[in-house]
N, C-alpha and C positions, 0 to 999 in steps of 0.2 A: 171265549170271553176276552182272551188275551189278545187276541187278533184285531176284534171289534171294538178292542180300547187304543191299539195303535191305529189302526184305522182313524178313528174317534182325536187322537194329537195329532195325527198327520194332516184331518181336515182342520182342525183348529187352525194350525200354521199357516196354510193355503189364506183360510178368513183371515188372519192376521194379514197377509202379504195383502191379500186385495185391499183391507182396509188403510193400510198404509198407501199403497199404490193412490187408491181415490183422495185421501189426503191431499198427497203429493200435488194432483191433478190439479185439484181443487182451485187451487190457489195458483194464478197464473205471472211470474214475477220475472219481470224485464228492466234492462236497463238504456238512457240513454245519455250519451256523453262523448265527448269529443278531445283532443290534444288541449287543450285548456276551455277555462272559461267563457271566453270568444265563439270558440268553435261549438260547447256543449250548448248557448245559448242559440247561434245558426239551426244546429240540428233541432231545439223542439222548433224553431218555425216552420221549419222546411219540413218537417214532420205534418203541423196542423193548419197551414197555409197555402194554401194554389196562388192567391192572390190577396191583396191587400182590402178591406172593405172603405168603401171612400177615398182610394189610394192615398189611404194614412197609415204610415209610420211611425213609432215610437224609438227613441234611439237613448243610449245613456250610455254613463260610465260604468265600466269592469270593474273600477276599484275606489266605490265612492258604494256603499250599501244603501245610504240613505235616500240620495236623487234615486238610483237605479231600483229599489221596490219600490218607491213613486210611478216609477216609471210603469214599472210592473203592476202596479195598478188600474191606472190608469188603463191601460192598453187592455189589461181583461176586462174593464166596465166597458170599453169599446171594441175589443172583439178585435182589435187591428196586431199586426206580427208587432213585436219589440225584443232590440236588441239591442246588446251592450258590446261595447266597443273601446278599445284603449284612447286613453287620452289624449294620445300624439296626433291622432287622425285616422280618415276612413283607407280601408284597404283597396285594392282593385276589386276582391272576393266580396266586398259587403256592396259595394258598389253594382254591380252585377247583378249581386240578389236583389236590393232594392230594385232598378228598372224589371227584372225576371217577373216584380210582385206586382212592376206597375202601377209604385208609388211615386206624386208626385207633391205630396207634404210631408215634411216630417217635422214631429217637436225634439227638440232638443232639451232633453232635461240636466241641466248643470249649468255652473256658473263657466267663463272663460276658463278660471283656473281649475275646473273641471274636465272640462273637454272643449279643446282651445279653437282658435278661429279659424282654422285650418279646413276643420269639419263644416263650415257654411258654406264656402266657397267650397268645398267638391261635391255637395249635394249640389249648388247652382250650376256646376260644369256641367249635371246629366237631366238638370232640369227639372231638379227638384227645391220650391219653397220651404227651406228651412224657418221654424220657428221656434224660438230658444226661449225657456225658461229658465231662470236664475234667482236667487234668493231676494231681491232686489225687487218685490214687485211693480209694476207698470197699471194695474186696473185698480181701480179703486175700491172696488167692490170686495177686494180677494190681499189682504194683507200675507204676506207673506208666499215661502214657497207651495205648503201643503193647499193654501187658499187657493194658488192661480190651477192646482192642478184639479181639484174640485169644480171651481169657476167654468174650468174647459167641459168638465163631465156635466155640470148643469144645462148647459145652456146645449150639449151635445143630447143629453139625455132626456133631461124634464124641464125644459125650458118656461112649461106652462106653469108649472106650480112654483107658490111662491120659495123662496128661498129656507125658509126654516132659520132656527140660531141653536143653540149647542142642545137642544132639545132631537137635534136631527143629527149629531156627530159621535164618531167613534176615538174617544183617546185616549193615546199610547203612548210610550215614551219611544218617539221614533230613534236614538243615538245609543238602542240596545239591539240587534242585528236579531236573533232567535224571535222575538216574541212579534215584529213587523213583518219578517217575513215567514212566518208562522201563520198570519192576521191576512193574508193578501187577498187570496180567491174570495174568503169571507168578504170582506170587506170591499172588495170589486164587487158582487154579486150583491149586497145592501146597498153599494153606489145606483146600482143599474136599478135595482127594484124601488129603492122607496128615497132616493135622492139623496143619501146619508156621506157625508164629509166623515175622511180622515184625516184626524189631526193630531199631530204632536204636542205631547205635552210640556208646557214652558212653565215657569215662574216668572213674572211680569210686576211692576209695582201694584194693580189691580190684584192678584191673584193674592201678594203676599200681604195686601191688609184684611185679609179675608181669613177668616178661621175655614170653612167650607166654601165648595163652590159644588154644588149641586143641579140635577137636572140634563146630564147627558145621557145619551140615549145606552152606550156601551163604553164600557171604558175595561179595556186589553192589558192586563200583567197586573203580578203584586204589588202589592206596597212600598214594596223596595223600587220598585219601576213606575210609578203612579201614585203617589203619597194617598193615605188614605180621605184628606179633606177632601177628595175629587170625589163627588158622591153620582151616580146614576138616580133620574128621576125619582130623587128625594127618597129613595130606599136604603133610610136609613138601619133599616132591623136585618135586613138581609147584605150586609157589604160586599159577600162575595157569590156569587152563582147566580143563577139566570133569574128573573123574576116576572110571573104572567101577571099581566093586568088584564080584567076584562071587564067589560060593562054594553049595556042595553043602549041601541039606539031606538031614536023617535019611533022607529016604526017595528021594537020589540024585541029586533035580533040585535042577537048576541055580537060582539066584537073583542079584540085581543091583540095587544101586544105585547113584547118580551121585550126588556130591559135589563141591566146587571153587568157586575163586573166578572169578568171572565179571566181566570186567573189561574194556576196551579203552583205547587210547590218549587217547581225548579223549571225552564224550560222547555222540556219533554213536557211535564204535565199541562205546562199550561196550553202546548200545542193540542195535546190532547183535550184539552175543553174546550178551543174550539173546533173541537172534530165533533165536539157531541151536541155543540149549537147550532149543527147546521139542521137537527132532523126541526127540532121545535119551533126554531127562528124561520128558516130557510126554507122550511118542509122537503127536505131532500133526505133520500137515506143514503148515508156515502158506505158504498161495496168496493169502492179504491181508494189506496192510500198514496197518495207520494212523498216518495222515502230523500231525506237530504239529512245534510250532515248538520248536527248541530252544532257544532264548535268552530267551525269556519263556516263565511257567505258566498267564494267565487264560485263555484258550479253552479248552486241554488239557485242563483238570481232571474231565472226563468223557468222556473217550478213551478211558479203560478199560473203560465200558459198552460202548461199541464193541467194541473188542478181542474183550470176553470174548464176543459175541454172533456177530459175525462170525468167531469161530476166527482171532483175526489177534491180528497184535504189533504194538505201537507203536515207531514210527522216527521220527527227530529230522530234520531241515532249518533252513536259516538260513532266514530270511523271505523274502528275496526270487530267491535262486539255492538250485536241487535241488541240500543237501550231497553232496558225489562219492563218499563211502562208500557212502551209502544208496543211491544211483543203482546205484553197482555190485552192489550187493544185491537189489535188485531185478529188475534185470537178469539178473545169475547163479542167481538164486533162481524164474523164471518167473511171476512173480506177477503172480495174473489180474485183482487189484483192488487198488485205492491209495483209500481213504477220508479225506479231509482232513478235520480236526476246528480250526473255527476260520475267521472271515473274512480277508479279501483283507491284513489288518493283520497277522497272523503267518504266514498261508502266502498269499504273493502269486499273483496269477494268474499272472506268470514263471512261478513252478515249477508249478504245474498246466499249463502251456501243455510246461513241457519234458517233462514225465509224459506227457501225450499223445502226441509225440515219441517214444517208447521204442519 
């Protein structure tokens, strides 16, 4: 009997190790990052790129958050490489890449005093049409910066259908770094499918004689980041979470769309609610996450290649402990890959060592 009960703990323990072992397995978590910013953002291209589609480029500044997840947007509703680059000018290394990609456009996203004149002339040296975007817009149709870069995805994407007005737009307060680039794969992925502008949210003499301004399609962060008079298609009983509308066409069947403010308590959360908009909105089930630091944007700013390649969302962590939201999310959500984006300096090897842990 005695024998047959150590027997009996010695299998238990065996089951235990296997079970850990498959654990472990399960979850497969990698990272990718470079000697800075620069380089981490080279590496996802060179990762999911052979070559440029339409030999288009998307280029931006390293250290401007706002132009560069524009940027970042942009370039995943188009599927094209983008990269971020110092403001002094192109290297000989990015120079290189581009012809390797066999691009011979690229947009420039920033003003002069973003990324100065320097960078036009050596894209012309290799025979590359440079096209700069800047705050200042030139089309009439597209006020401002977030307009011209929308303007480019319309007329790139659904040129056929009409333009829509804020009944078709997603807005954020783009001058908070976590919650836009939180917003990006989403929101490339709503550009591509149903022609949806992102926009930043301003206060304007229009805006501020208005007690509400109601009628957008999504609108991204709390109320501290998005006053709450900013209302989603008049849903006024629901102000925060997703909201399905459905209704009967002519010929009987059913139709559906989701609408709502998508928001969380702090950062972390609200990256995590749009993780969980994508199965309803998007119809996708996301089984990868990609991991970025929430407290600084340098590494991050090409996350969103990720994202939109690997079918995954981006989730926030503090540098050096796996935030407990996302943990749980993770967790709860069975997800079979975690992709860090970024060296040891925004996602420590701590939380990749607790990641493996799960």
């Amino acid at each position: 009997m005695v024998k047959n009960f150590k027997k009996l703990l010695v299998l238990s323990s065996i089951l235990v190790l296997i079970s850990s072992a498959s654990s472990f397995a399960d979850m497969n978590v990698s990272r990718i990052s470079g000697r800075d910013r620069y380089e981490t953002a080279l590496k996802v291209q060179q990762k999911y790129f052979n070559h440029a589609d339409g030999n288009l480029a998307i280029i931006a500044s390293g250290k401007d958050f706002r132009t560069a997840l524009y940027g970042s947007y942009m370039a995943n509703a188009l599927k094209v490489p983008f990269y971020v680059i110092p403001n002094t000018g192109m290297s000989r290394v990015m120079l290189n890449e581009l012809k390797s990609k066999q691009v011979n456009r690229a947009y420039i996203i920033g003003d002069y005093n973003k990324l100065n004149k320097s960078i036009n002339n050596s894209l012309k040296s290799i025979n590359i049409t440079p096209i700069r975007y800047t705050d200042k817009s030139p089309n009439k149709w597209a006020d401002g910066f977030d307009g011209q870069v929308w303007y480019t995805l319309y007329q790139s994407l659904c040129p056929e259908q009409p333009p829509g007005d804020i009944g078709n737009m997603i807005l954020i307060n783009d001058n908070i770094f976590p919650d836009l680039l939180s917003a990006i794969p989403f929101t490339s992925a709503m550009a591509k499918r149903d022609n949806m502008m992102l926009s930043g949210y301003y206060e304007d003499e229009y805006t501020k004689q208005n007690d509400y301004m109601d009628g957008y399609a999504f609108i991204i962060g709390g109320f501290n980041s998005v006053p709450s008079k900013y209302i989603t298609h008049q849903n006024y009983e629901f102000p925060i979470g997703l909201v399905r509308e459905r209704w009967l066409d002519e010929e009987g069947n059913y139709n559906e769309i989701y609408s709502g403010r998508i928001a969380g308590q702090n950062r972390y959360k609200t990256a995590i609610e749009i993780a969980k908009a994508y199965k309803p909105v998007l119809n996708k089930d996301i089984k990868t996450i990609i991991l970025v630091d929430g407290t600084n944007y340098p590494d991050a700013l090409a996350s969103g290649t990720v994202a939109t390649f690997e079918n995954g969302a981006i989730l926030l962590t503090q540098p050096n402990k796996l935030n407990e939201d996302t943990r749980d999310f993770i967790e709860e959500n069975n997800i079979e890959k975690v992709i860090i984006v970024g060296g040891e300096k925004s996602v420590s090897k701590n939380v990749e060592n607790e990641l493996r842990g799960l």
